[in-house]
Structure formats: structure tokens, C-alpha cells
N, CA, C and O of each residue as an XYZ file, in Angstrom:
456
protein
N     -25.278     -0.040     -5.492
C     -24.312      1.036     -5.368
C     -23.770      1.031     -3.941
O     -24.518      0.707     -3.018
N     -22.296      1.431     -3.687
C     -21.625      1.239     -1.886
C     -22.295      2.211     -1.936
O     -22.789      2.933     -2.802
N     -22.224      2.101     -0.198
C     -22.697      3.076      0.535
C     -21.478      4.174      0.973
O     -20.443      3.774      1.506
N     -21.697      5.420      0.719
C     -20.586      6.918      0.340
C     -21.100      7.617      1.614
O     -22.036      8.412      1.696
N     -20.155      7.078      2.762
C     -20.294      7.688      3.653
C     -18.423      7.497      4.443
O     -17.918      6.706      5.240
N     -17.991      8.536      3.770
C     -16.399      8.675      4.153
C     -16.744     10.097      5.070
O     -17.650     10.899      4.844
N     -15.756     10.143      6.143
C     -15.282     10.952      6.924
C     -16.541     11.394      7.586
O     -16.790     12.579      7.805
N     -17.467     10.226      7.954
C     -18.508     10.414      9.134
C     -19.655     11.506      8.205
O     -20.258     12.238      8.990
N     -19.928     11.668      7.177
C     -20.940     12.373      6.115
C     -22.216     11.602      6.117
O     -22.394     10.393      6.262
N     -23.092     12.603      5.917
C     -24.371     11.706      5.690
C     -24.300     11.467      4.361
O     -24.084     12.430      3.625
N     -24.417     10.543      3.962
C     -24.731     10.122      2.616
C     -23.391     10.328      1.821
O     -23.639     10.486      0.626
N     -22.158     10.372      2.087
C     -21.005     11.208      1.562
C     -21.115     12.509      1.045
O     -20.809     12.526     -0.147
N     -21.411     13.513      1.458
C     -21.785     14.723      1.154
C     -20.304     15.504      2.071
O     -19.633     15.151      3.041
N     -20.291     16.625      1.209
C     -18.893     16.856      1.686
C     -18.643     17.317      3.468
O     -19.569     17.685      4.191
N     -17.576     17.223      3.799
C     -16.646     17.763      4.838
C     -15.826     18.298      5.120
O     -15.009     18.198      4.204
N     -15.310     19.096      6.170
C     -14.530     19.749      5.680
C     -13.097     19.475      6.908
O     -13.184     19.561      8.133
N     -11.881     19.142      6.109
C     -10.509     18.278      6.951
C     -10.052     19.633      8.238
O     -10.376     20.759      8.615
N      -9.538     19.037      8.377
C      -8.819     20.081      9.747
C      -7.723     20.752      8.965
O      -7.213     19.885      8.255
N      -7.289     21.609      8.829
C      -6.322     22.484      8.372
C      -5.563     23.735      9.455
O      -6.085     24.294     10.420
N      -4.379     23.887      8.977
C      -3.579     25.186      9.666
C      -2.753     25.800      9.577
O      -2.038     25.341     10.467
N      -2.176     26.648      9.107
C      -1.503     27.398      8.777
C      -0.463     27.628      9.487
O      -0.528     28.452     10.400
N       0.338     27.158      9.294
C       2.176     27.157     10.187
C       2.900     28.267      9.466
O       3.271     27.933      8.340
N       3.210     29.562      9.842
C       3.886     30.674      9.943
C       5.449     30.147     10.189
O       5.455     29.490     11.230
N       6.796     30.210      9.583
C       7.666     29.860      9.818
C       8.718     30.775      9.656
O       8.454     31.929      9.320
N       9.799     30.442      9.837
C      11.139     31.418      9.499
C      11.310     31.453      7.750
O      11.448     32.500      7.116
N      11.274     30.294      7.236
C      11.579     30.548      6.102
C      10.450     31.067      5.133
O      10.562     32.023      4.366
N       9.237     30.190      5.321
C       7.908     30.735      4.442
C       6.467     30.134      5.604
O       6.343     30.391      6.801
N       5.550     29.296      4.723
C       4.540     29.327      5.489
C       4.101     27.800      5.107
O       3.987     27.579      3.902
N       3.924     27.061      5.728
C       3.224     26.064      5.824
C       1.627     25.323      6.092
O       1.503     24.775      7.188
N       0.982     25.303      5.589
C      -0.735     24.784      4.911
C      -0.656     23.256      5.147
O      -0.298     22.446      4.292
N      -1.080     22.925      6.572
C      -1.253     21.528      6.938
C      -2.788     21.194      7.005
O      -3.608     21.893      7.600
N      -3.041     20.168      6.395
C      -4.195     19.588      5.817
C      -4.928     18.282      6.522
O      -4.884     17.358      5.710
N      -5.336     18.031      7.278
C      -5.317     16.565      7.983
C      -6.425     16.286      7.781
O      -7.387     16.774      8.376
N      -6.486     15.106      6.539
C      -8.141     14.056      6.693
C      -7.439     12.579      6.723
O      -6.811     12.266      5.712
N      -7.503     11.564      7.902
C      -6.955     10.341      8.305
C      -7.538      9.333      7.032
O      -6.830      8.501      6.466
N      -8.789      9.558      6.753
C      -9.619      8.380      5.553
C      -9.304      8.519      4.752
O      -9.634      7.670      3.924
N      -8.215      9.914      4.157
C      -8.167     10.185      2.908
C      -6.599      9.803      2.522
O      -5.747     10.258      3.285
N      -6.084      8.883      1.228
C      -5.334      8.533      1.014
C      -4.707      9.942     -0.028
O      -5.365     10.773     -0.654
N      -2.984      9.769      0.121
C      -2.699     11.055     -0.902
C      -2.921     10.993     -2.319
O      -2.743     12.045     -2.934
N      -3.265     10.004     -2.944
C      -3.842     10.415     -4.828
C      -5.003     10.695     -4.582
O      -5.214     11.272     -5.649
N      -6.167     10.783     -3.932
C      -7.061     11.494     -3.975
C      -7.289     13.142     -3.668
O      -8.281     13.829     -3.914
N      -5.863     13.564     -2.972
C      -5.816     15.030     -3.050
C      -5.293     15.642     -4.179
O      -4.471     15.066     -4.892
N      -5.753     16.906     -4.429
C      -5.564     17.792     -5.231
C      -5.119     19.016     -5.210
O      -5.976     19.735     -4.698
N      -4.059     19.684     -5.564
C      -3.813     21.076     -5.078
C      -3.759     21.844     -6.518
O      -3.195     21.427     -7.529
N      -4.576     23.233     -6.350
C      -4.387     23.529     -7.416
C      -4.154     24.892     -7.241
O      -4.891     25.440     -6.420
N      -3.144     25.724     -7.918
C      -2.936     27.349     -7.788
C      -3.185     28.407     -9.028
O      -2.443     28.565     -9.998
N      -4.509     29.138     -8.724
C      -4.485     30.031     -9.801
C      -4.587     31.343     -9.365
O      -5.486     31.827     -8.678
N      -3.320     32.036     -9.941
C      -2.733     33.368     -9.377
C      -2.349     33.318     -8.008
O      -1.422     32.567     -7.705
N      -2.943     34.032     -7.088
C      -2.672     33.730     -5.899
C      -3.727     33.132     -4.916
O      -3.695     33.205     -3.687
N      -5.015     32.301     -5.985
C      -5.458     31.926     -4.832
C      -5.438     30.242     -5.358
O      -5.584     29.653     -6.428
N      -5.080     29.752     -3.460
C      -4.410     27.998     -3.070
C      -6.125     27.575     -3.305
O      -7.010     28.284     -2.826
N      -6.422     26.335     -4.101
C      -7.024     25.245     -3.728
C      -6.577     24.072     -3.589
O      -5.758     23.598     -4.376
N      -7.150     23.295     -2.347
C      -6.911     21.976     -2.033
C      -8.619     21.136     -1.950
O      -9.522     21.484     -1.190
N      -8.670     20.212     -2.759
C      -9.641     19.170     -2.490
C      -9.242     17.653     -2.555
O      -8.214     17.107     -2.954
N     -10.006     17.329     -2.209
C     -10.199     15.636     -2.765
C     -11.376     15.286     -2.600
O     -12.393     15.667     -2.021
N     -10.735     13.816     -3.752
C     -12.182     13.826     -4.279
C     -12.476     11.679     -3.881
O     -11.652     10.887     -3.424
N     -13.757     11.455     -4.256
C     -13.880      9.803     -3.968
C     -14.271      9.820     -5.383
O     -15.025     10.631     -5.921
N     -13.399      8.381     -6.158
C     -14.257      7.201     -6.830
C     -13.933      6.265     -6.957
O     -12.755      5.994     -7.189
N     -15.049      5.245     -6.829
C     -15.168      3.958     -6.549
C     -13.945      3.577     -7.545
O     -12.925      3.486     -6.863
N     -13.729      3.368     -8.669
C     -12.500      2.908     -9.681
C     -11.706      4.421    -10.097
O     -12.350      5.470    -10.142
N     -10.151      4.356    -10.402
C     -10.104      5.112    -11.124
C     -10.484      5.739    -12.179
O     -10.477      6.941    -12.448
N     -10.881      4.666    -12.865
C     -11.470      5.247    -14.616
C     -13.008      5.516    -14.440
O     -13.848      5.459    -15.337
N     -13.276      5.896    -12.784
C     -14.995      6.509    -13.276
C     -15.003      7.975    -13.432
O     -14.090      8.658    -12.970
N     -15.809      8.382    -13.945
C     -15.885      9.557    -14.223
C     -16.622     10.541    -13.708
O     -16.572     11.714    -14.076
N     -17.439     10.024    -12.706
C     -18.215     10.204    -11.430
C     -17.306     10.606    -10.542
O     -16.477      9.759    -10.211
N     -17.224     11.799    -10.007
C     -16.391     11.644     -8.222
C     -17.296     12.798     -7.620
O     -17.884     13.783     -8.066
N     -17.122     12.202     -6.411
C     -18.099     12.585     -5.009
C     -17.225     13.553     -4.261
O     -16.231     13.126     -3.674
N     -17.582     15.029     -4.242
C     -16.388     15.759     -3.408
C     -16.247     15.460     -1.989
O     -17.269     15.603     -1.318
N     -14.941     14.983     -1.257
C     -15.029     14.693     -0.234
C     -14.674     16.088      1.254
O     -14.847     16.125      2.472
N     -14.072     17.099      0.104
C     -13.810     18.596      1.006
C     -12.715     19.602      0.136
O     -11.578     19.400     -0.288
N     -13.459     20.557      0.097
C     -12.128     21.526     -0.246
C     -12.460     23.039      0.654
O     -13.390     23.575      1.256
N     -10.730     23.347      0.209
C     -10.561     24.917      1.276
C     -10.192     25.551      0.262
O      -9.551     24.894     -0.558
N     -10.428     26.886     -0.021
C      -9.734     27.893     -0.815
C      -9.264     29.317      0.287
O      -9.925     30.030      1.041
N      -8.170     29.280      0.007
C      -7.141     30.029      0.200
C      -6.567     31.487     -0.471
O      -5.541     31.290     -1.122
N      -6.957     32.738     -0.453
C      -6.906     34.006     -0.373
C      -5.379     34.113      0.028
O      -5.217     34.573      1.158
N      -4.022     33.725     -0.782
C      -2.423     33.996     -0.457
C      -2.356     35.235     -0.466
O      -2.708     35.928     -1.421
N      -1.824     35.725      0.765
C      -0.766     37.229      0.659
C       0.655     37.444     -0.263
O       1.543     36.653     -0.582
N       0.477     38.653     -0.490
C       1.989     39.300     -0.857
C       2.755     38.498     -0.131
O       2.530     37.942      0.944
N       4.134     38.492     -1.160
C       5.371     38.284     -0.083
C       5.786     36.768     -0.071
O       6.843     36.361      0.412
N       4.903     36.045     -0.613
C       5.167     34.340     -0.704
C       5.787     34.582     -2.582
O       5.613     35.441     -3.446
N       6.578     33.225     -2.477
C       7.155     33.046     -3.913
C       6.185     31.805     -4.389
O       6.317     30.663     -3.950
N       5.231     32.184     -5.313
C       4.278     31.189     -5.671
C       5.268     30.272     -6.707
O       4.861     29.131     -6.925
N       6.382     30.635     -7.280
C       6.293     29.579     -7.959
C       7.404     28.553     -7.293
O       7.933     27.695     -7.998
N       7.618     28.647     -6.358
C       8.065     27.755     -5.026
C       7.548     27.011     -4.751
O       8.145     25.982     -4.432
N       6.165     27.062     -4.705
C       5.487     25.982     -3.964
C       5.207     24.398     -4.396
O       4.897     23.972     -5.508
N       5.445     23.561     -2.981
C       5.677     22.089     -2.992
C       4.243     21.640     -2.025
O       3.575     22.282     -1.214
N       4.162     20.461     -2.460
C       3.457     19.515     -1.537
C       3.500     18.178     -1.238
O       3.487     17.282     -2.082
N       3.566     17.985      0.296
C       4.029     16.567      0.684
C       3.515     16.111      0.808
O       2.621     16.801      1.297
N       2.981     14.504      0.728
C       1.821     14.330      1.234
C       2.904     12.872      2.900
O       3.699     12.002      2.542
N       2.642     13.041      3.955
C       3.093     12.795      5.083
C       2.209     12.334      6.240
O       1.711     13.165      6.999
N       2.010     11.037      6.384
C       1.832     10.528      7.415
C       0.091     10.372      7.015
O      -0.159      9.453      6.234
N      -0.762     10.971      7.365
C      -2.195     11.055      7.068
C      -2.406     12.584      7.190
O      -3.390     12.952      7.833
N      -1.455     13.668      6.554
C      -1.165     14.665      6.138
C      -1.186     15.512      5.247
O      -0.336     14.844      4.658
N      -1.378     16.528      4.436
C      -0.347     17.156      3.208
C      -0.374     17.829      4.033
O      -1.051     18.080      5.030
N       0.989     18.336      3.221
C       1.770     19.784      3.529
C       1.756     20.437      2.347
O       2.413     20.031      1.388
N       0.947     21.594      2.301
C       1.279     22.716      1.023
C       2.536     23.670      1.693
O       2.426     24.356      2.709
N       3.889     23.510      0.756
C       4.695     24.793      1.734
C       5.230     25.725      0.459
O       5.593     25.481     -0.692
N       5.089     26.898      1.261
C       5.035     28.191      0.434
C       5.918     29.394      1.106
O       5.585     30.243      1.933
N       7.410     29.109      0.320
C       8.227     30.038      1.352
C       8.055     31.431      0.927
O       7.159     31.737      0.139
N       8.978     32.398      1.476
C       8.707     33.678      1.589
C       9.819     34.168     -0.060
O      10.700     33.496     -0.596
N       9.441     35.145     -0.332
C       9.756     35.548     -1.519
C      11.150     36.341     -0.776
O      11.151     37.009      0.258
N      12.557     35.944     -1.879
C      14.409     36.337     -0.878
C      14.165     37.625     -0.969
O      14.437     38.319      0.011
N      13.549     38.302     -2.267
C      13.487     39.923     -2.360
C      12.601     40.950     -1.565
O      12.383     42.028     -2.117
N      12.203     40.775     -0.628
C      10.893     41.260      0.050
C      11.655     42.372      0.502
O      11.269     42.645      1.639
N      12.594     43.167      0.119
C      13.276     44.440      0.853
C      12.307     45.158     -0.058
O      11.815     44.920     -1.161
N      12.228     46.100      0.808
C      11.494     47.950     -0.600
C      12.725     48.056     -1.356
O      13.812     47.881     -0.807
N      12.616     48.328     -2.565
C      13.179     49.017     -3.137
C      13.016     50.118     -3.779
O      11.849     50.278     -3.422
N      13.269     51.223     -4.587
C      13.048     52.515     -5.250
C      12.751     51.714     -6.716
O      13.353     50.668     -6.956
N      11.754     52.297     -7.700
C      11.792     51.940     -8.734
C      12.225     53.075     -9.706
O      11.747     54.062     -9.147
N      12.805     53.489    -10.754
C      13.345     54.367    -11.152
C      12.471     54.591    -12.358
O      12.014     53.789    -13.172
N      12.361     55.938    -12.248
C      11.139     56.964    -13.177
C      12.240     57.166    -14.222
O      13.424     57.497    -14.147
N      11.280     56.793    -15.386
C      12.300     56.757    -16.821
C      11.497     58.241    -17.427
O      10.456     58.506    -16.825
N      11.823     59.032    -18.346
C      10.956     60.421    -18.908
C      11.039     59.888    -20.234
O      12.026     59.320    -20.702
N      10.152     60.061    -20.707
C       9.579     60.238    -22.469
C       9.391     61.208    -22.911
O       9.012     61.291    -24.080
């Protein structure tokens, strides 16, 4: 069996990538940086409002075995348009970007009587 020791792990046991959160004019940006990790091994996944990102190792595609190599979960605020969201994968990068929702004014909601 190789030896499963990606991103300096003992034994390949997980790690966890450098990440950061870029605040922008238009929405918000979720930068992800693991250099060993190629982009089909990441994963982004969104349920309701909370972001996961992992990746994962296996030796072939078709094993059915994979070794987690790191994930972050993410607690999203109000105010982002989830169903906006893109991801790049850039340089030895992803980018999760998640702009700001156009309607974010208050508005009055109007009381109907029965």
C-alpha cells in the first residue's frame, strides 16, 4: 500500500488548508489554499446556508476508499444570494464567491386581514 502522507500529515490523517474570507464591494469571497491539492479532488457542497468545502485522496478514481485530506464548514450570514454561488478553482487556489443579495433594502411587508 503507498505511503498517505499528503500535506506534511502523519500517516495522511487530515489537515487543515489555509483559508480567508475576502469581504468585497460586490459579495464575499472564500479563498481556500492547499498547493498538493489538485482541483477534482475538491468539493464544495451547500446545504441551506451552511458552505462545505473538502477534499478528498484516492489512489485511482474508481476506488471507493478516500482518505479525507481537510474540510471547513462555514456558518453563511443573511444577506448573501446563495443561489449565486460559483467556484473557481485558480492557480493552487479555489475561490468560493458568494455575492451580496441586489434586494438587501428593508422593506414594509403588508398585513393582509381575514
Amino acid at each position: 500500500m503507498p505511503h498517505l502522507d499528503l500535506m506534511n500529515t502523519i500517516g495522511g490523517g487530515v489537515a487543515q488548508a489555509a483559508m480567508r474570507i475576502d469581504k468585497r464591494e460586490k459579495g464575499v469571497v472564500v479563498r481556500i489554499a492547499a498547493p498538493s491539492v489538485s482541483s477534482e479532488k475538491f468539493h464544495v457542497v451547500l446545504n441551506e446556508n451552511v458552505l462545505t468545502v473538502y477534499a478528498e485522496f484516492r489512489h485511482t478514481p474508481e476506488d471507493e476508499l478516500a482518505a479525507p485530506l481537510f474540510s471547513r464548514v462555514l456558518q453563511l450570514p443573511a444577506g448573501l444570494d446563495l443561489t449565486r454561488i460559483d467556484a473557481v478553482f485558480e492557480g493552487h487556489e479555489l475561490q468560493v464567491r458568494i455575492p451580496y443579495q441586489s434586494n438587501a433594502e428593508p422593506r414594509e411587508i403588508n398585513i393582509k386581514q381575514r
